[in-house]
C-alpha positions in Angstrom: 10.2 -8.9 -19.2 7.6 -6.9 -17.1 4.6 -7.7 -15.3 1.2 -6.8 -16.5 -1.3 -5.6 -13.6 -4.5 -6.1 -14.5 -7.2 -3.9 -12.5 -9.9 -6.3 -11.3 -11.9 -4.9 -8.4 -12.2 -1.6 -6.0 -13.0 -2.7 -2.7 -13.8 0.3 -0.5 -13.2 0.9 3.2 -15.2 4.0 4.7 -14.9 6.5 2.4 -11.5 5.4 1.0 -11.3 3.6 -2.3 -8.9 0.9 -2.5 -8.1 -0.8 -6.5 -6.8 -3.8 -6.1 -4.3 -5.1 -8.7 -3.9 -8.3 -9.1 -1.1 -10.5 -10.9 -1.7 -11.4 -14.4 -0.8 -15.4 -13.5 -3.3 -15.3 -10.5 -6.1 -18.3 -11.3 -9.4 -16.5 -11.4 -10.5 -18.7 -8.0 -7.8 -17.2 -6.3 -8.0 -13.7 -7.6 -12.0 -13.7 -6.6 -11.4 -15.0 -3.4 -8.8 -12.3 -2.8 -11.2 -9.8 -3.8 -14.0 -11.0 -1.6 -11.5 -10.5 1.5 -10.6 -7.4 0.6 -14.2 -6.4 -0.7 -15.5 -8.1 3.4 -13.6 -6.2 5.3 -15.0 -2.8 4.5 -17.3 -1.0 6.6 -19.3 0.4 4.0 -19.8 0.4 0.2 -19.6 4.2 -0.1 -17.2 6.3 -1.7 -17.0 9.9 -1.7 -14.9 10.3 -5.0 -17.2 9.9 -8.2 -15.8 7.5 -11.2 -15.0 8.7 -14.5 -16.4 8.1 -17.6 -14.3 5.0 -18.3 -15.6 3.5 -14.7 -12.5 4.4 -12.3 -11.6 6.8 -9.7 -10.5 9.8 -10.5 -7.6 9.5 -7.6 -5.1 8.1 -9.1 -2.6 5.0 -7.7 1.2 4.6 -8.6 0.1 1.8 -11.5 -2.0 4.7 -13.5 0.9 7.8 -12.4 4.0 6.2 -14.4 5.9 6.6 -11.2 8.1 3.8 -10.1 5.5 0.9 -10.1 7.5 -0.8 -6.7 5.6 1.8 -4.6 2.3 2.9 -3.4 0.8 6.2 -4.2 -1.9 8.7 -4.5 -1.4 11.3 -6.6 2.6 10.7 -6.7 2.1 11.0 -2.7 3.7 8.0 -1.2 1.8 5.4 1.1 -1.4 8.0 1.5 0.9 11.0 2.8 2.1 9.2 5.8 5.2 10.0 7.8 7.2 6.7 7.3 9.4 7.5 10.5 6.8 8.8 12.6 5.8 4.6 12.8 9.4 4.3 14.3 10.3 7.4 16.4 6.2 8.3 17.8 5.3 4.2 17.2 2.1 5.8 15.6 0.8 7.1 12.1 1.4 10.2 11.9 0.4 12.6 8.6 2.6 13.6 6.8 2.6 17.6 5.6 3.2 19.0 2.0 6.0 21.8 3.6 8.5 18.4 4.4 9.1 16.5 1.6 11.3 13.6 0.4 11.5 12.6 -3.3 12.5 9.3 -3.8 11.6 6.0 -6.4 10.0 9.0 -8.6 7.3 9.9 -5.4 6.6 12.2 -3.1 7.1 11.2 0.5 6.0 13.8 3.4 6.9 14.4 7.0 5.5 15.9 10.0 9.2 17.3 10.7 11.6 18.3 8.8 13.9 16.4 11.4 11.4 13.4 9.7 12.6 14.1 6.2 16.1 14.3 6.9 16.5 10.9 8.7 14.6 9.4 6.2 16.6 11.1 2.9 19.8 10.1 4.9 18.8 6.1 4.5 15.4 5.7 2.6 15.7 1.8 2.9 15.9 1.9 6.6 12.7 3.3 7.1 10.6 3.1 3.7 7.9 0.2 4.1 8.3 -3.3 2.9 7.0 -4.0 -0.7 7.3 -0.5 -1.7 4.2 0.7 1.0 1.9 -2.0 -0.8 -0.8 -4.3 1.5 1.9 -6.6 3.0 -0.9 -9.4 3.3 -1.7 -8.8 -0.4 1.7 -8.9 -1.5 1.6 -12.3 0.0 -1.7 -13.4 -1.4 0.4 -12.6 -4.9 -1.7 -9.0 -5.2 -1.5 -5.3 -5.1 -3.6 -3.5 -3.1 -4.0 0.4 -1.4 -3.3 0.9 2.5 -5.1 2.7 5.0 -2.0 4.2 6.9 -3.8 3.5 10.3 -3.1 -0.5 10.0 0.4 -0.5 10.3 3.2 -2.8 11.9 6.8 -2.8 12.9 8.5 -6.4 12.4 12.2 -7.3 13.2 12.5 -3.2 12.4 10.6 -3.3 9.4 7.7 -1.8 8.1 4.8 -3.8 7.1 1.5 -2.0 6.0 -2.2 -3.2 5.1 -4.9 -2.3 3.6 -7.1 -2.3 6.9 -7.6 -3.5 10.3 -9.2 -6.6 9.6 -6.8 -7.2 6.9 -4.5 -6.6 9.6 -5.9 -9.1 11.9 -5.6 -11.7 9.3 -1.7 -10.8 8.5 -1.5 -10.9 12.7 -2.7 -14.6 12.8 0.7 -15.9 11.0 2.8 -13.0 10.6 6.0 -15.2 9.9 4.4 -17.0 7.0 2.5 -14.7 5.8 6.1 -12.5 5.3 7.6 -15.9 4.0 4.6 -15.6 1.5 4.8 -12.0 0.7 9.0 -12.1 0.2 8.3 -14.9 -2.5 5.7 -13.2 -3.9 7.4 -9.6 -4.3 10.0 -10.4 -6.9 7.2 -11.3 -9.4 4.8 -7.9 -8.9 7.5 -5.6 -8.4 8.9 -6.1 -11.6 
C-alpha cells in the first residue's frame, strides 16, 4: 500500500521555497500547527521563483519528479546540490558541483571532489543523510519538508538535516527524542 502526500502549504525562507508535504493521516490541528512552525521561522515572505498557472513552483521537489520518493530533491538534484561528505571530512556544507556526480535512489547527488564522489559511491548509506535528506525535525513531526543545506548536523555519525536554523534550534532542544520521533515516523512517509 503506498502513502498519499498531500501538498498543504509552501513556507518560504529567504528567497528559497520550501513545500511542505504532509501525511495524509496527520489531524488538520496538527498539520496547521506544523505549518505555522515552518511558515514562523522564515525571514521573509518573498520568493524569487514565480508560480505556475496551477499555483506551484515551477522548481520541482522529489514528490512531483517520479524519482525515488525516500529522498529530497530539486530538479532530481539531491538535498539542494550539497556535498553529503563535505559535512563529514570539511565538518561544513559545502556545494556540490555538476562535473562530480553520483547517481543513486534514481537522483543526482554532486561533490566538490571527485575524491567526494568516490567515497560516497563506494558506501552511499554511510554518508547519505537520514530520512533520505528530508527535514529531520519534520520527519518527526510526521511531515515532509525541503532543507536549506546550511542547517545541518552530525549525530552518533549520522546525518540529520533541516529545513532552517530555527528549525534547527528546535530539533537541538531534544535531539534524542526528537530522532526517537522521527525513526517512528519514517517507516510510514517513506513508503
Amino acid at each position: 500500500m503506498s502513502t498519499r502526500f498531500v501538498s498543504l502549504a509552501s513556507c518560504f525562507s529567504g528567497d528559497r521555497l520550501y513545500r511542505v508535504l504532509l501525511h495524509r493521516p496527520i489531524r488538520l490541528a496538527a498539520s496547521l500547527s506544523l505549518v505555522i512552525a515552518l511558515g514562523a521561522c522564515s525571514p521573509t515572505a518573498t520568493s524569487t521563483e514565480a508560480p505556475s498557472a496551477t499555483g506551484t513552483s515551477e522548481a520541482s521537489s522529489t514528490a512531483d519528479s517520479g524519482a525515488d520518493p525516500t529522498v529530497y530533491a530539486e530538479s532530481g538534484v539531491a538535498i539542494a546540490g550539497a556535498d553529503p561528505v563535505a559535512y563529514f571530512t570539511d565538518e561544513s556544507f559545502v556545494e556540490g558541483s555538476s562535473d562530480f556526480t553520483h547517481e543513486w535512489k534514481g537522483v543526482s547527488w554532486q561533490f566538490a571532489t571527485a575524491e567526494n564522489r568516490d567515497l560516497f559511491a563506494a558506501n552511499p548509506e554511510e554518508y547519505a543523510p537520514q530520512y533520505g535528506g528530508y527535514c529531520a525535525w519534520a520527519v518527526g513531526q510526521n511531515a515532509l519538508a525541503a532543507i536549506d543545506p546550511n542547517a545541518w548536523s552530525i549525530v552518533d555519525g549520522k546525518l540529520y538535516l533541516n529545513a532552517n536554523k530555527r528549525i534547527q534550534a528546535r530539533w537541538n532542544k531534544d535531539i534524542p527524542g526528537n530522532i526517537a520521533l522521527a525513526e517512528a515516523n519514517w517507516p510510514g512517509l517513506s513508503q
